[in-house]
TIMI-2910 file (N, C-alpha, C, CB; in pm, 1 decimal, decimal comma, always signed):
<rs>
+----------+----------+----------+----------+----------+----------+----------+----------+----------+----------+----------+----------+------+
!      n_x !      n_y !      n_z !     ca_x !     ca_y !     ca_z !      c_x !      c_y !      c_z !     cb_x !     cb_y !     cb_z ! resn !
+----------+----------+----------+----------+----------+----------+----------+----------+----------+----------+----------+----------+------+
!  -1428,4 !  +2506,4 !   -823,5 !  -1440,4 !  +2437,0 !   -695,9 !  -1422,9 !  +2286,6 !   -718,8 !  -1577,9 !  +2467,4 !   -628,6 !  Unk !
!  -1315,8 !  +2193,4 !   -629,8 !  -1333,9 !  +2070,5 !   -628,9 !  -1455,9 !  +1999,3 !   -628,0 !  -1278,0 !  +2039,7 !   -549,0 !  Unk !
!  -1477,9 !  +1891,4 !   -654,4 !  -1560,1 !  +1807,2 !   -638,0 !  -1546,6 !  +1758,1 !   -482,3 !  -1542,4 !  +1709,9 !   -743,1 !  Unk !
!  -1652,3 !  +1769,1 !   -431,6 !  -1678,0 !  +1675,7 !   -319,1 !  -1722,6 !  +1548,3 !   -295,8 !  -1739,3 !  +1717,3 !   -262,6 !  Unk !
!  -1746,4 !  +1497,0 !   -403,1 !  -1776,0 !  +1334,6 !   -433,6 !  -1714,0 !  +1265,1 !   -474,8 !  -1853,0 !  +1298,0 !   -499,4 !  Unk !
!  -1663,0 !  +1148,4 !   -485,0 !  -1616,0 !  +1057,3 !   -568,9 !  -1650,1 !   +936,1 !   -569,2 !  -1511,7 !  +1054,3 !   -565,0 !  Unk !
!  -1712,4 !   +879,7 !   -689,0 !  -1677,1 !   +727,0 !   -665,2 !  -1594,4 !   +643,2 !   -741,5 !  -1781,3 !   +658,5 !   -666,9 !  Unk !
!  -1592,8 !   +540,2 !   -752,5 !  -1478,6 !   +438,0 !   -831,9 !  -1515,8 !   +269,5 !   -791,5 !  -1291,6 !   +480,9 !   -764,5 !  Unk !
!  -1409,5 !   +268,7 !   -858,4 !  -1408,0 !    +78,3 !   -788,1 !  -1266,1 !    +73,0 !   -784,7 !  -1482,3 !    -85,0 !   -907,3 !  Unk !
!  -1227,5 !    +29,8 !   -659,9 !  -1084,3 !     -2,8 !   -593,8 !   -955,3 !    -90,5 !   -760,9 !  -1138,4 !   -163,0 !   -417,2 !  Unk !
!   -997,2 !   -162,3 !   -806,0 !   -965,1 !   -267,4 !   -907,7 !   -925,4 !   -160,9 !  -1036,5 !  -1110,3 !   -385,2 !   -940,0 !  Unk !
!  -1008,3 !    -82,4 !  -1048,7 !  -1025,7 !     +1,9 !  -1233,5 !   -922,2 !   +124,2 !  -1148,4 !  -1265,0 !    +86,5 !  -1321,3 !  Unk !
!   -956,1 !   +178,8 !  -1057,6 !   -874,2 !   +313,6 !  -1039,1 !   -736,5 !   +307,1 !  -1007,0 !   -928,1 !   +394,1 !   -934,8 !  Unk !
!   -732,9 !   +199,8 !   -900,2 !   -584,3 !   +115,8 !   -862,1 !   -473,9 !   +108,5 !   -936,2 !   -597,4 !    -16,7 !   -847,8 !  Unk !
!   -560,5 !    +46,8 !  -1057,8 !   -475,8 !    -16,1 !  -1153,2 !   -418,2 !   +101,5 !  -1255,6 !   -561,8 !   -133,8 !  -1231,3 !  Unk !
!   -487,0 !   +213,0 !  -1225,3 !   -428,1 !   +373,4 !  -1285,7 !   -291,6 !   +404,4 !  -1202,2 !   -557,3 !   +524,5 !  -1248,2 !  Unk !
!   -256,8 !   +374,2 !  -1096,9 !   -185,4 !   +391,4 !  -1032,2 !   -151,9 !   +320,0 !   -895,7 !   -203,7 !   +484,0 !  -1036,1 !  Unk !
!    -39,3 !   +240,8 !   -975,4 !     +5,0 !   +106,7 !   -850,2 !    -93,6 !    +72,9 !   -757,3 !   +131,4 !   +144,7 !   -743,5 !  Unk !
!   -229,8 !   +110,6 !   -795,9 !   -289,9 !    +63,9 !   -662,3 !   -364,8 !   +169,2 !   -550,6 !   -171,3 !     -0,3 !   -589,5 !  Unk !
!   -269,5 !   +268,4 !   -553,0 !   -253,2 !   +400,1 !   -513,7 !   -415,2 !   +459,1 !   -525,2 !   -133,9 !   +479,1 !   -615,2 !  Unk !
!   -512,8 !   +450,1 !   -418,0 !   -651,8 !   +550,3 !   -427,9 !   -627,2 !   +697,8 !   -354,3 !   -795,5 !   +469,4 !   -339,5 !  Unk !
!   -569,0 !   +702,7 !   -274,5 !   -587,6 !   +785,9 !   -224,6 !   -390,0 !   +865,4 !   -146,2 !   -719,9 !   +724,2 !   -134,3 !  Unk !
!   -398,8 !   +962,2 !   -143,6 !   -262,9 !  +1033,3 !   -136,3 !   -215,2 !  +1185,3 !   -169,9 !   -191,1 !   +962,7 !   -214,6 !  Unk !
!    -48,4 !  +1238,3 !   -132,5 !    -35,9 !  +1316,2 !   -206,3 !    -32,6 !  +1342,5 !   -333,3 !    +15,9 !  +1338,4 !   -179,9 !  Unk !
!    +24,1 !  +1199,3 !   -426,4 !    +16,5 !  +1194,8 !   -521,1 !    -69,1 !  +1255,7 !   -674,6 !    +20,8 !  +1118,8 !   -487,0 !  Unk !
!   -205,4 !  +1244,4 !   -588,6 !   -333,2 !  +1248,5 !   -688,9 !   -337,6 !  +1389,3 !   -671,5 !   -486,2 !  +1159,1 !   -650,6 !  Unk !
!   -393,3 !  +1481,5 !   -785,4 !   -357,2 !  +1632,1 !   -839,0 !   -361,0 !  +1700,2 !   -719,8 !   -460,6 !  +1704,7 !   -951,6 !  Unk !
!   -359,4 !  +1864,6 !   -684,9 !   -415,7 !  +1929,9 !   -630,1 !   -532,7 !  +1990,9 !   -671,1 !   -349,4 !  +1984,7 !   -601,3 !  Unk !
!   -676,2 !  +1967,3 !   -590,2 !   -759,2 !  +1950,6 !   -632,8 !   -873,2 !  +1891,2 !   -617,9 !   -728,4 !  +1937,8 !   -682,6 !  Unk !
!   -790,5 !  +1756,4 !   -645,7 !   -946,0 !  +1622,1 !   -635,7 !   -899,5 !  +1564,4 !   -524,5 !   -975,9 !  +1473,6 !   -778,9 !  Unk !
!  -1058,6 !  +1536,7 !   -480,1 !  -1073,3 !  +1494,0 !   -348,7 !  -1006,4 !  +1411,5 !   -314,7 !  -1172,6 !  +1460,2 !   -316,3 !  Unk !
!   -946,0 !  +1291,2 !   -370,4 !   -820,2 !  +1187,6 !   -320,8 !   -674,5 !  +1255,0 !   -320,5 !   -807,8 !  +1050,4 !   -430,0 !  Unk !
!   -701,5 !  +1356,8 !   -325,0 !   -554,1 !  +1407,9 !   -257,3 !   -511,8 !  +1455,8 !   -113,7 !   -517,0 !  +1517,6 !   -325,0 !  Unk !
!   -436,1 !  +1377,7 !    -56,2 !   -428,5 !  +1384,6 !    +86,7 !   -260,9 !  +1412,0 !   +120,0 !   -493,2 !  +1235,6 !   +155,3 !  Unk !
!   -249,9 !  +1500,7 !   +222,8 !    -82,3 !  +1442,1 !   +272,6 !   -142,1 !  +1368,9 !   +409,8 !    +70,9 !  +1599,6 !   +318,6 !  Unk !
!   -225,5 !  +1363,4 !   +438,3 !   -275,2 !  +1363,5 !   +578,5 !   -262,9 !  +1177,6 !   +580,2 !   -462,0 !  +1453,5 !   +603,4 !  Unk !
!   -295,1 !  +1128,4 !   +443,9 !   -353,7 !   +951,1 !   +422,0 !   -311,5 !   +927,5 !   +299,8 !   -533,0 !   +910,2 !   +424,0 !  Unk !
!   -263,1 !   +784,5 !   +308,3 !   -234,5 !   +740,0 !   +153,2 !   -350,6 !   +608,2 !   +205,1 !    -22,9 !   +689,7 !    +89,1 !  Unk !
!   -400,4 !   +513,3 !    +66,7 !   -514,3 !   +427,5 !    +47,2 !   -447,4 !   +351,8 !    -69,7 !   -665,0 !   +504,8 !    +15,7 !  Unk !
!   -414,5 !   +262,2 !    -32,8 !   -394,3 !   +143,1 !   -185,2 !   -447,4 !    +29,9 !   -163,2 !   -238,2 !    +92,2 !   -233,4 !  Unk !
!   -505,9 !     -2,0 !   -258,2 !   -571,9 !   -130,8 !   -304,5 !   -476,6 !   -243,2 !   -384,7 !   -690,7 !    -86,7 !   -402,2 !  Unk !
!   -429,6 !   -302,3 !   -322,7 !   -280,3 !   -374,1 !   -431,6 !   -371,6 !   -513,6 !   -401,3 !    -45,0 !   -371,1 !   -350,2 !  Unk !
!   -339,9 !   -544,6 !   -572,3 !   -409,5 !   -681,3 !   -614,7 !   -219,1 !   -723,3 !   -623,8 !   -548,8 !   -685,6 !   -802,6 !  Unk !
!   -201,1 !   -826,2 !   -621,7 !    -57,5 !   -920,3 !   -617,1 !    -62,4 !  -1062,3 !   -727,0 !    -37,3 !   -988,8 !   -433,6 !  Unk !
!     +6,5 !  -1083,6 !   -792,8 !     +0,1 !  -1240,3 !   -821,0 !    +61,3 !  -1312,5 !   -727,9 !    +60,4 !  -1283,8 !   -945,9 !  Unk !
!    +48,0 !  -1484,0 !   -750,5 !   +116,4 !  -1516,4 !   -620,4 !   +301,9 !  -1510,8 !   -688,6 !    +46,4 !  -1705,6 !   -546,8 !  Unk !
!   +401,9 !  -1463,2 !   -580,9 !   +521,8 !  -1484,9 !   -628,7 !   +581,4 !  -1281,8 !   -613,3 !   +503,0 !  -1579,7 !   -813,7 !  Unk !
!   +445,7 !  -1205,6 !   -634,8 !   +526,8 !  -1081,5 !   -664,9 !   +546,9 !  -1018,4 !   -536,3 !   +458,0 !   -980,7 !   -766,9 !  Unk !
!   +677,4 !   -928,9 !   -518,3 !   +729,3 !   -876,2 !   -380,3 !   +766,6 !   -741,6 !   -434,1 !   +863,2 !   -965,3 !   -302,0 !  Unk !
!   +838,2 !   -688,6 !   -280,5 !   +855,3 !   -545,0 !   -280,0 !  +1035,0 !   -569,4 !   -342,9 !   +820,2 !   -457,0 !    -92,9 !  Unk !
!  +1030,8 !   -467,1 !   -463,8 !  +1150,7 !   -468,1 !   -506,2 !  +1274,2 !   -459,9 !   -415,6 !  +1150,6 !   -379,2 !   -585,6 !  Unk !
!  +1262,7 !   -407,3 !   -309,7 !  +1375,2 !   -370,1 !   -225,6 !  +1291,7 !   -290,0 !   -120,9 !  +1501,0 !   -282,7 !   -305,0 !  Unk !
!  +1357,2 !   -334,9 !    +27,4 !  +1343,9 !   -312,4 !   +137,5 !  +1270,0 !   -166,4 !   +128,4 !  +1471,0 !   -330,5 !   +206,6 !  Unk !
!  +1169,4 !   -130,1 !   +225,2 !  +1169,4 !    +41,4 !   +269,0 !  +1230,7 !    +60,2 !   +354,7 !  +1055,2 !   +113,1 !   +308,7 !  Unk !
!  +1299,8 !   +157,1 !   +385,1 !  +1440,4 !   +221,3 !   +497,4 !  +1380,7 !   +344,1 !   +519,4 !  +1624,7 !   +248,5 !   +426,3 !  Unk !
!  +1418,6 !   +389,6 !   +689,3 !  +1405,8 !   +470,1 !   +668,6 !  +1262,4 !   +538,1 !   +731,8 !  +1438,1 !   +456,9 !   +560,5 !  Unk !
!  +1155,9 !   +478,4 !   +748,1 !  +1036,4 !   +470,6 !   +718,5 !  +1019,0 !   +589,6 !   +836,0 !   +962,7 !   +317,0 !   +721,9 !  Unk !
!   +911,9 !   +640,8 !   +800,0 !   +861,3 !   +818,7 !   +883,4 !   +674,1 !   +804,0 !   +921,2 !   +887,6 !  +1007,7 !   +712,0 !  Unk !
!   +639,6 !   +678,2 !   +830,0 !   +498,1 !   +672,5 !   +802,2 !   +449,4 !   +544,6 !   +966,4 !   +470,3 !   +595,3 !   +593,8 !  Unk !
!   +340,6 !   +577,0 !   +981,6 !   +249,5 !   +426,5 !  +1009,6 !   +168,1 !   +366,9 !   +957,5 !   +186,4 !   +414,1 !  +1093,4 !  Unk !
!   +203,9 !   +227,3 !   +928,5 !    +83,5 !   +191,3 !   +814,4 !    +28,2 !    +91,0 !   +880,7 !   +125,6 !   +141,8 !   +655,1 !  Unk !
!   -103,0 !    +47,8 !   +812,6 !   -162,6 !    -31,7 !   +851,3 !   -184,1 !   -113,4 !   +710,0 !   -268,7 !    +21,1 !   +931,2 !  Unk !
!   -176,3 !   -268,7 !   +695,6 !   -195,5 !   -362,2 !   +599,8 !   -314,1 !   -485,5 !   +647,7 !    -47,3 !   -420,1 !   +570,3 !  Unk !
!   -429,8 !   -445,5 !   +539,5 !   -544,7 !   -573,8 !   +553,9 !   -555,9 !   -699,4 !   +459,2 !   -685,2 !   -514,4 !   +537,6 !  Unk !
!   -579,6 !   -774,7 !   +482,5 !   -514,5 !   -945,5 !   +374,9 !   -720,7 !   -865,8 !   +365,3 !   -425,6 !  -1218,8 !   +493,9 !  Unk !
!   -687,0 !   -908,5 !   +217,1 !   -836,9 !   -885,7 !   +172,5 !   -866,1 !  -1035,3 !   +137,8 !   -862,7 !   -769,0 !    +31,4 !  Unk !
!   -779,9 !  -1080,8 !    +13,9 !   -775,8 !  -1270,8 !     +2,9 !   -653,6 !  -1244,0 !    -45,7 !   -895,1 !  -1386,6 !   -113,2 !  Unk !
!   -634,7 !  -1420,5 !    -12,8 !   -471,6 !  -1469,6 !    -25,6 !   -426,6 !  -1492,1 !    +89,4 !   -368,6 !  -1372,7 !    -86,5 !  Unk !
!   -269,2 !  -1486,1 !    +48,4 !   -202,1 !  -1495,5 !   +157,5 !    -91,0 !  -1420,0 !   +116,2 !   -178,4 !  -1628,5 !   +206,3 !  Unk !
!    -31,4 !  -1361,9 !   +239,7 !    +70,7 !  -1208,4 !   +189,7 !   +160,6 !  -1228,5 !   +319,6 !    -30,1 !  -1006,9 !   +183,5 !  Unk !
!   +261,8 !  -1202,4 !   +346,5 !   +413,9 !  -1176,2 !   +405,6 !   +416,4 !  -1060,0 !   +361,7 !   +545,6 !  -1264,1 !   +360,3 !  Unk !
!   +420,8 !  -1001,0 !   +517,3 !   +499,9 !   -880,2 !   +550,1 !   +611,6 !   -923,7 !   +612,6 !   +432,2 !   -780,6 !   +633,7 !  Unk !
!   +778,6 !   -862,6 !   +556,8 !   +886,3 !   -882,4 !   +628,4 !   +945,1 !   -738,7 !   +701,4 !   +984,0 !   -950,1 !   +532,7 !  Unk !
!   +934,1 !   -793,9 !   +836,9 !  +1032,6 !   -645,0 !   +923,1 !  +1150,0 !   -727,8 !   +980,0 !   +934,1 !   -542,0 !  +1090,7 !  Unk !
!  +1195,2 !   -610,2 !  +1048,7 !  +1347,1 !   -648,3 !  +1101,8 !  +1361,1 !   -782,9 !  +1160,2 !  +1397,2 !   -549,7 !  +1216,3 !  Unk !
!  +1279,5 !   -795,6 !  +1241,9 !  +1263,2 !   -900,6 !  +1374,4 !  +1155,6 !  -1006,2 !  +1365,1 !  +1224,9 !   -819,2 !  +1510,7 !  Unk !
!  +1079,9 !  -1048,7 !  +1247,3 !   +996,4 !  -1122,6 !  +1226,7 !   +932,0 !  -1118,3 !  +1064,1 !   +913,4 !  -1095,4 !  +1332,7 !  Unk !
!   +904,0 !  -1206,0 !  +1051,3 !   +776,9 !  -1255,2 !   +951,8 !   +609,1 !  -1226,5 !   +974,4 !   +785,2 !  -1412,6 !   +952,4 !  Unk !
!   +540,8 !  -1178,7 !   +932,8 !   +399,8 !  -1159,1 !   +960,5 !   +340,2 !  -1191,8 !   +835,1 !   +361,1 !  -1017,7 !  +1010,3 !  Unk !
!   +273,9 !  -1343,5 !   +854,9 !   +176,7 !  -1406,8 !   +780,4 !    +51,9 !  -1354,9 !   +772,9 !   +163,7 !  -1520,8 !   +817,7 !  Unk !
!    -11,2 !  -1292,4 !   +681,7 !   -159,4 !  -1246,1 !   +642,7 !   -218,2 !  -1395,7 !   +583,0 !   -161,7 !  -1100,6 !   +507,8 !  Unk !
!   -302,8 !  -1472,9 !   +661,1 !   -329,1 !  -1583,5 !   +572,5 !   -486,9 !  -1611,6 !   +602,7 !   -224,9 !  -1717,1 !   +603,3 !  Unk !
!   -567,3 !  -1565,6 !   +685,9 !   -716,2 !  -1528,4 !   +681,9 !   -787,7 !  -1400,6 !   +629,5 !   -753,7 !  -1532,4 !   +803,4 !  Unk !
!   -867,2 !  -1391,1 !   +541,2 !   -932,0 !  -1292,1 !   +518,5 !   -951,8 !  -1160,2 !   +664,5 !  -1059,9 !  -1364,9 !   +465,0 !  Unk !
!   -915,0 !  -1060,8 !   +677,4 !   -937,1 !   -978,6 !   +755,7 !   -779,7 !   -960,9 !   +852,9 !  -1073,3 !  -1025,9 !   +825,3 !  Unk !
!   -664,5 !  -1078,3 !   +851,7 !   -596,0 !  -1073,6 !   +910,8 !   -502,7 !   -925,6 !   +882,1 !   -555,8 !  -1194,5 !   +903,3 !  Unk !
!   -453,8 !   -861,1 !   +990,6 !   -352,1 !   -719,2 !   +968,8 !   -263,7 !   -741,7 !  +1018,2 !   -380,2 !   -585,9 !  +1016,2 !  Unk !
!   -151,2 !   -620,2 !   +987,6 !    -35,6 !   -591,1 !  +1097,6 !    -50,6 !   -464,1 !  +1083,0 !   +122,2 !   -643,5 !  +1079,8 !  Unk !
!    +16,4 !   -400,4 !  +1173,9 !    +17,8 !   -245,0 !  +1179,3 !   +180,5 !   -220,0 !  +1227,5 !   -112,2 !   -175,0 !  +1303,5 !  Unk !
!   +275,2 !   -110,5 !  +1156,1 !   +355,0 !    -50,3 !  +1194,4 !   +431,9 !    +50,0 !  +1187,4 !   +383,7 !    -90,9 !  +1200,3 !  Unk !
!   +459,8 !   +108,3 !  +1295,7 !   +511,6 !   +268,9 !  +1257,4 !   +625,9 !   +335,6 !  +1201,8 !   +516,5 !   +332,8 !  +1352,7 !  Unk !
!   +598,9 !   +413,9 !  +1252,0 !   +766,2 !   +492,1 !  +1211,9 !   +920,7 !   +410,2 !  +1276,2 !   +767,6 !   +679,5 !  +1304,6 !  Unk !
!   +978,8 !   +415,5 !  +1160,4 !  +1159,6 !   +383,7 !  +1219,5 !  +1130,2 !   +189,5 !  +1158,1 !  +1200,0 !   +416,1 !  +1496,3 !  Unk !
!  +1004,7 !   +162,4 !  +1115,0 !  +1007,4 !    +10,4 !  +1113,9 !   +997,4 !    -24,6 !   +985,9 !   +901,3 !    -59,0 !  +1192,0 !  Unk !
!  +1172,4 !    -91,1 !   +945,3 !  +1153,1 !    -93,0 !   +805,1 !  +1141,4 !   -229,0 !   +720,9 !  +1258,6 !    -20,6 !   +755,9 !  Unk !
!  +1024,0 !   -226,4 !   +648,8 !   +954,8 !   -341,6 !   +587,3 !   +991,6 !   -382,1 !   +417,5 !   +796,1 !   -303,5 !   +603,1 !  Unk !
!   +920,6 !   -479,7 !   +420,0 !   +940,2 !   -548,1 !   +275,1 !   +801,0 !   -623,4 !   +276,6 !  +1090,7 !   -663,7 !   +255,9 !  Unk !
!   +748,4 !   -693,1 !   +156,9 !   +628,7 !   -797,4 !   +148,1 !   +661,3 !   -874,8 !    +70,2 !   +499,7 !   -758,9 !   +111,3 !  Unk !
!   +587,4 !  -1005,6 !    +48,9 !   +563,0 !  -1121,9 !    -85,8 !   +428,1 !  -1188,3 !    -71,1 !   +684,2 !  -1260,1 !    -88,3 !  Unk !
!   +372,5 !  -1182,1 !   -216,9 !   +293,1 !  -1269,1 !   -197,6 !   +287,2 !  -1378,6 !   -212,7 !   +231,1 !  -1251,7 !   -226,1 !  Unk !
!   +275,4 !  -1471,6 !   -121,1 !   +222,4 !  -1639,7 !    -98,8 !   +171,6 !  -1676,4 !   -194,6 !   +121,1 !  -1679,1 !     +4,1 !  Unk !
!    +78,1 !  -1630,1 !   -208,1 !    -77,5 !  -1664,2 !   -301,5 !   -147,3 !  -1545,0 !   -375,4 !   -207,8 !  -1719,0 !   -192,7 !  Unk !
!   -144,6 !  -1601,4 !   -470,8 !   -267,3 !  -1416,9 !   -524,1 !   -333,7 !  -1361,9 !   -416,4 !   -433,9 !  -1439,5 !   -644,7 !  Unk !
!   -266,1 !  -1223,4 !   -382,0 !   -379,9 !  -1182,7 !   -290,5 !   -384,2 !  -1041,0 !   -306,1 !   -362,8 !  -1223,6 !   -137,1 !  Unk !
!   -514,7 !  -1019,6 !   -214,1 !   -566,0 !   -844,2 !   -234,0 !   -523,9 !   -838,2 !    -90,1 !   -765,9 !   -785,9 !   -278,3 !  Unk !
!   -435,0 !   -679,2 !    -86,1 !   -444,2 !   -620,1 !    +50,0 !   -486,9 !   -493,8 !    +20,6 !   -316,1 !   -619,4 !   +135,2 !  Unk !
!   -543,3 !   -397,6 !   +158,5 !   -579,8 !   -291,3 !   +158,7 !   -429,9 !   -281,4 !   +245,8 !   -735,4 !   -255,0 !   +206,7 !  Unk !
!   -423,0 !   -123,7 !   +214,6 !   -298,8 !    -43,9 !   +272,4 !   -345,2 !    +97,7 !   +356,0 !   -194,4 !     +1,1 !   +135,9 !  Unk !
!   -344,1 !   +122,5 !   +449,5 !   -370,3 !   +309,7 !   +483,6 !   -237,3 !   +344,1 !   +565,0 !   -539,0 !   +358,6 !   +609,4 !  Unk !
!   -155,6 !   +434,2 !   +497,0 !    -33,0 !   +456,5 !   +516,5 !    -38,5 !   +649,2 !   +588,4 !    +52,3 !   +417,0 !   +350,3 !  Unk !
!    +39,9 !   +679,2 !   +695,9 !     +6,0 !   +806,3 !   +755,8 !    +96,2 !   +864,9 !   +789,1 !    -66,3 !   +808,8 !   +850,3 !  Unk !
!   +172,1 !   +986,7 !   +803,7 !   +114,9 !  +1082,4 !   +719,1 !   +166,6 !  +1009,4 !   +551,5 !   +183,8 !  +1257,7 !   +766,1 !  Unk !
!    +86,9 !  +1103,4 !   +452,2 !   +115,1 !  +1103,6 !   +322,3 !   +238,5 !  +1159,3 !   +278,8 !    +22,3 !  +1159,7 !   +263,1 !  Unk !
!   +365,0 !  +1087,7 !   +250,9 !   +481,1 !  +1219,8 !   +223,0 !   +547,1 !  +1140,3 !   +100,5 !   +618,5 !  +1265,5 !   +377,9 !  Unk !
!   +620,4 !  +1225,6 !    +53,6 !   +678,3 !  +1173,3 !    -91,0 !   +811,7 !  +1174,5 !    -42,9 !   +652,7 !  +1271,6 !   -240,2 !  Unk !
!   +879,8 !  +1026,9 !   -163,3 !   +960,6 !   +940,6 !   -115,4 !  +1008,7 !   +815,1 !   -132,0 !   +936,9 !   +938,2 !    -44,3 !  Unk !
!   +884,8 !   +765,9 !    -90,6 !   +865,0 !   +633,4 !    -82,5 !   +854,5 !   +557,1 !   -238,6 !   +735,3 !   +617,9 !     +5,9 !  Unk !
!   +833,2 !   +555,0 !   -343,2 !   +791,9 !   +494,3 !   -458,3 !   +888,9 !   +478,6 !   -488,3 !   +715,9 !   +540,5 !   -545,5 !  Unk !
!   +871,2 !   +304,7 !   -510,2 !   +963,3 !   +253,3 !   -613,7 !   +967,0 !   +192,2 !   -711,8 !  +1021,1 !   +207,0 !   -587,9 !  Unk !
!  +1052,7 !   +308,4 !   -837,4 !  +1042,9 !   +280,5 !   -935,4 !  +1111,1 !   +140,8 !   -984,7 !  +1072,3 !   +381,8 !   -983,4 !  Unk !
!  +1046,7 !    +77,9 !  -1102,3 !  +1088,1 !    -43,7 !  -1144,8 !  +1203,4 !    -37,0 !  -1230,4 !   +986,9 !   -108,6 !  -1206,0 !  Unk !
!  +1303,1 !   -116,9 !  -1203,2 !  +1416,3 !   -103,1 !  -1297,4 !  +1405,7 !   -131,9 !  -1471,9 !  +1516,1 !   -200,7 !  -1238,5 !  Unk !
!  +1436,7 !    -57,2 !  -1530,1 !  +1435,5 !    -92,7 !  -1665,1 !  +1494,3 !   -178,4 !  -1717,3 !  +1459,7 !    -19,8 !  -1726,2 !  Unk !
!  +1463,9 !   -268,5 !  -1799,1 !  +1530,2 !   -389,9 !  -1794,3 !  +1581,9 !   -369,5 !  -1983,4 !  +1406,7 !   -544,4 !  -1733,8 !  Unk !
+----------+----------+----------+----------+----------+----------+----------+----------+----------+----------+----------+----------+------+
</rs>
C-alpha cells in the first residue's frame, strides 16, 4: 500500500528534480504522483530562462513570484512578477516563455498533468 503521507522541504526535493514536487512524473505509487496536478518549486539565478518557447500548450498554469523578480513572456505581453505574492495565470492554447530578473523563487501549479512538456538541456 502507498504511503499516505509525505513530507519534504520544497528546496532538497526540487532540486531532485527540476524543481518538479508534484506530477505524473514521480513513480506510480507515491503520493506525489498526479496526472490531475503538476507542483514546482523553481529556485532561478538572476539571468536564467526557459530554453525555448512552450508551443502548443494543453495545460493551465498558474505562476507565484515567491522572491525576486521573474518575467513571464506570452504572445501579447510581458508579465512582471516583481512583489512577493505577485501571479499570472494562463491556459490552454497560451504559449509562454520566462527569465529571471533577479534570483528568484516561483511556485508553479500546472493542470492537467500530461507528458510532453520537458525540456531537455542541450548537450554541449
Amino acid at each position: 500500500m502507498a504511503e499516505s503521507v509525505y513530507t519534504g522541504n520544497a528546496n532538497v526535493d526540487g532540486a531532485l528534480d527540476a524543481g518538479w514536487l508534484l506530477g505524473y512524473f514521480k513513480p506510480a505509487g507515491d503520493i506525489r504522483h498526479s496526472t490531475e496536478v503538476e507542483i514546482k518549486w523553481g529556485v532561478h539565478p538572476p539571468g536564467d530562462q526557459r530554453e525555448r518557447w512552450t508551443t502548443g500548450e494543453v495545460r493551465t498554469a498558474l505562476l507565484v513570484l515567491i522572491s525576486g523578480r521573474f518575467r513571464v513572456d506570452l504572445p501579447d505581453r510581458e508579465v512582471v512578477l516583481a512583489k512577493q505574492g505577485d501571479y499570472v495565470i494562463w491556459g490552454p492554447g497560451v504559449d509562454h516563455s520566462w527569465y529571471a530578473e533577479e534570483a528568484s523563487v516561483v511556485l508553479t501549479v500546472r493542470w492537467p498533468s500530461v507528458p510532453g512538456y520537458a525540456v531537455r538541456k542541450t548537450q554541449v
